[in-house]
N, C-alpha and C positions, 0 to 999 in steps of 0.2 A: 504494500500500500504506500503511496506518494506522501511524502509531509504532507503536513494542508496548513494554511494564514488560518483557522476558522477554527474557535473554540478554544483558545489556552485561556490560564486565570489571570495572565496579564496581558500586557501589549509586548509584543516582538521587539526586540532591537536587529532593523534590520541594515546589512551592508550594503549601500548602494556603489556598484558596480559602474562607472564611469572610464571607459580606457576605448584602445585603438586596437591593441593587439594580445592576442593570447599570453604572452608572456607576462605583459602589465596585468592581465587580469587574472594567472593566476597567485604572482604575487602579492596583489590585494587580498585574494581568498585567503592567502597564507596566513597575513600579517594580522586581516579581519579577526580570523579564527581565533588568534593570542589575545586580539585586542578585546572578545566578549560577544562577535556576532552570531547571536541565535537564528539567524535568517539571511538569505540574499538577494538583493534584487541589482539586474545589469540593464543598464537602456544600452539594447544590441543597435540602437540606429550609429550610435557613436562608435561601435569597434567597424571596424575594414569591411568594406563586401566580402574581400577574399578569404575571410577566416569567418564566414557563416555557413559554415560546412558541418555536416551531422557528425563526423567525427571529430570535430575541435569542440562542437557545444556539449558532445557527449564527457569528454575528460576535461574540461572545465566544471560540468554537474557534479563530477565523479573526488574532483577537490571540495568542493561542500558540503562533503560527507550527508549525514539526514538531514539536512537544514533545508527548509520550504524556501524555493528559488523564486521571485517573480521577475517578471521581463516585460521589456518594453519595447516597444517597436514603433518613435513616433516618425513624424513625416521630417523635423529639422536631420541635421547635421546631415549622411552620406545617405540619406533617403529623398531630399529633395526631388527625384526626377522619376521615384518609383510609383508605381501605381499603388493604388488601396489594395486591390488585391493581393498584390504581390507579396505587404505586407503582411497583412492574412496569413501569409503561406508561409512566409518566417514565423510567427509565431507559431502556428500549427506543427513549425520546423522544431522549435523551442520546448513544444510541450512533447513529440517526440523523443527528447533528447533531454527531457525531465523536469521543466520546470513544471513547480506547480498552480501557477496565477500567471495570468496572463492580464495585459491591460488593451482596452479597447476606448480610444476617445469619443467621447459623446456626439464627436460631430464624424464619423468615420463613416464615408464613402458617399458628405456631404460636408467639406470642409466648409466651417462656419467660423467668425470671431468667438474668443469665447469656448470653443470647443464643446458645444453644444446644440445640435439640431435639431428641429422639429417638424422636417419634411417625411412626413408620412413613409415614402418610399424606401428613404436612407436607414427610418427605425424599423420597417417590415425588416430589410437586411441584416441589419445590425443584430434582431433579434433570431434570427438563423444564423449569423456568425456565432451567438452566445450562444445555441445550441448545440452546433459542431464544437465548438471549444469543451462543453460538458462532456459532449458523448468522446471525444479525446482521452476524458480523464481530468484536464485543468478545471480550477475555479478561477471565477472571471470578475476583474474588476472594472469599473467603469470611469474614464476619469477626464474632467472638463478642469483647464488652465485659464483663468480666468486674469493673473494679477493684476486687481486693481478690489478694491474692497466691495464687499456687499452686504448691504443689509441683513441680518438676521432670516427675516420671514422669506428674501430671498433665497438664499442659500437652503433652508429647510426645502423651499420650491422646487430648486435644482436638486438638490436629494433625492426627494421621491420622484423625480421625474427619473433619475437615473437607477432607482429601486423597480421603479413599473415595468422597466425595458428587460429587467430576470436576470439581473447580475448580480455575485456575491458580495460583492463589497462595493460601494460608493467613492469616491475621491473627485474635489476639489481643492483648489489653490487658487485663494485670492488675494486681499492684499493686507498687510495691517501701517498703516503709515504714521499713526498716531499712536498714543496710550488710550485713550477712549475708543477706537477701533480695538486695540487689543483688549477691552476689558469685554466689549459687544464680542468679537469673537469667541472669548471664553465662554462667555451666555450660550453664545449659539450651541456650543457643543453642550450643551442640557437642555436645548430644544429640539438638536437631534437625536438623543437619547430617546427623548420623550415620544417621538415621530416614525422615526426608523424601525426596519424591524431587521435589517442584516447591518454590520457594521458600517464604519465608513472613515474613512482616509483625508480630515481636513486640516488642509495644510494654506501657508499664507508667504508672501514676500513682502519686503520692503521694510522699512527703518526698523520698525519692532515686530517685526515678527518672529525672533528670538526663544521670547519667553512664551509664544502662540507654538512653536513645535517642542519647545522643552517641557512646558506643563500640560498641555493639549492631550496628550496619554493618561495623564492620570485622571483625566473628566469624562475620559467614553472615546478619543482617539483608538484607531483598533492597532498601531505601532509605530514605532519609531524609525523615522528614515533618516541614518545615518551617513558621515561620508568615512573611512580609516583613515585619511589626509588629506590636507587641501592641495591641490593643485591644480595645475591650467587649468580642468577640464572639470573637476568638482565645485558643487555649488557651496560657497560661504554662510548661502544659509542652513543647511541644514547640519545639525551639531555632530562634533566629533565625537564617534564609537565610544574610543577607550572613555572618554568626558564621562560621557552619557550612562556608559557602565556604572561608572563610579557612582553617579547621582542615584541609579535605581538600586546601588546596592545597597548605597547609603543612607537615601531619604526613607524614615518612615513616614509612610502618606496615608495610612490608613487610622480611621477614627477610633481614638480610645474608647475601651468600655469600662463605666463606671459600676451599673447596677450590680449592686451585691457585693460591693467590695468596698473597703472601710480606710478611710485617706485620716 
């Protein structure tokens, strides 16, 4: 049976995979693994055409020993000029060769701002690609890039519009640019508690969004996405591993119980 993202009693800390070539990436796997990573996730648009080969993604899976793998396939970096489809078929390549989540953008095989469509035709698709991705084996997440901030009852709106369409897990990224956006973000993840009924992945950029993916786990976030280093290619916002380690091994975040016990 495949790891699964789906069901633990906390949130994942997971490695996100950012590189060019198989050897960068299996020294990240390496380094991840000392550093605390319970999970991995690679946006494969960023490694080489030439190394999306089922036997390179196979002993890349094969270095993450049981750890739930998720992959990404968006249209930037060496995907520019490839079709939807095409994409499709690397991941389908991806879930072949082990991952076990796969990400499909809400606007996919209906590029839209926002990354979120609502052309009937594009979601008939989209909900047939989520069905081939199950009967594969993967569980499927859905995910709209938004940065720039949104309202509360927004964001709730995008949620279940990307819960209706029969994906496992949810995911947006908007924006926090403010302290009072960060305090309304925080809100939001206890409206989508309240709303949701499969997890969901909300993540934020811009000046404070910081303390938006460090504390966001502990309110109902379904993991952590990490980077094992900063460099060229990894994102500054999202917190470092070993850090992040430290904090979840560190902090206790859970509520004291007093009843029946004499202070």
């Amino acid at each position: 049976m495949k790891p699964t993202f789906l069901g633990h009693k906390r949130p994942l800390l997971v490695d996100m995979i950012i590189v060019e070539t198989p050897t960068q990436a299996v020294n990240n796997i390496r380094n991840a693994i000392y550093d605390g990573a319970e999970a991995f996730g690679m946006q494969m648009e960023r490694l080489r055409p030439e190394y999306r080969t089922e036997d390179i993604l196979k002993k890349l899976t094969a270095y993450m020993g049981d750890r739930p793998f998720y992959l990404t396939n968006y249209r930037g970096a060496y995907n520019k000029e490839m079709s939807e489809e095409a994409r499709m078929e690397e991941l389908m390549l991806g879930i072949k060769c082990g991952a076990t989540l796969v990400d499909l953008t809400g606007d996919t095989f209906d590029p839209t701002p926002g990354e979120m469509t609502y052309n009937p035709i594009a979601i008939d698709k989209q909900k047939a690609q989520i069905e081939k991705f199950h009967e594969a084996g993967a569980e499927v997440l859905m995910s709209s890039h938004i940065f720039k901030y949104m309202e509360p009852e927004k964001v709730v709106e995008l949620a279940l519009e990307q819960q209706n369409r029969g994906v496992d897990i949810a995911k947006f990224v908007t924006g926090t640019e403010t302290e009072e956006q960060l305090w309304n973000n925080l809100n939001t993840i206890k409206l989508l508690k309240q709303e949701l009924k499969i997890p969901f992945l909300f993540l934020s950029n811009g000046p404070w969004c910081k303390m938006h993916r460090v504390l966001g786990p502990y309110f109902g976030v379904c993991m952590w996405l990490c980077v094992q280093q900063y460099d060229a290619l990894s994102s500054r916002d999202q917190p470092l591993l070993r850090s992040m380690k430290q904090i979840v091994e560190n902090f206790d975040a859970a509520p004291n119980i007093r009843e029946g016990l004499e202070f």
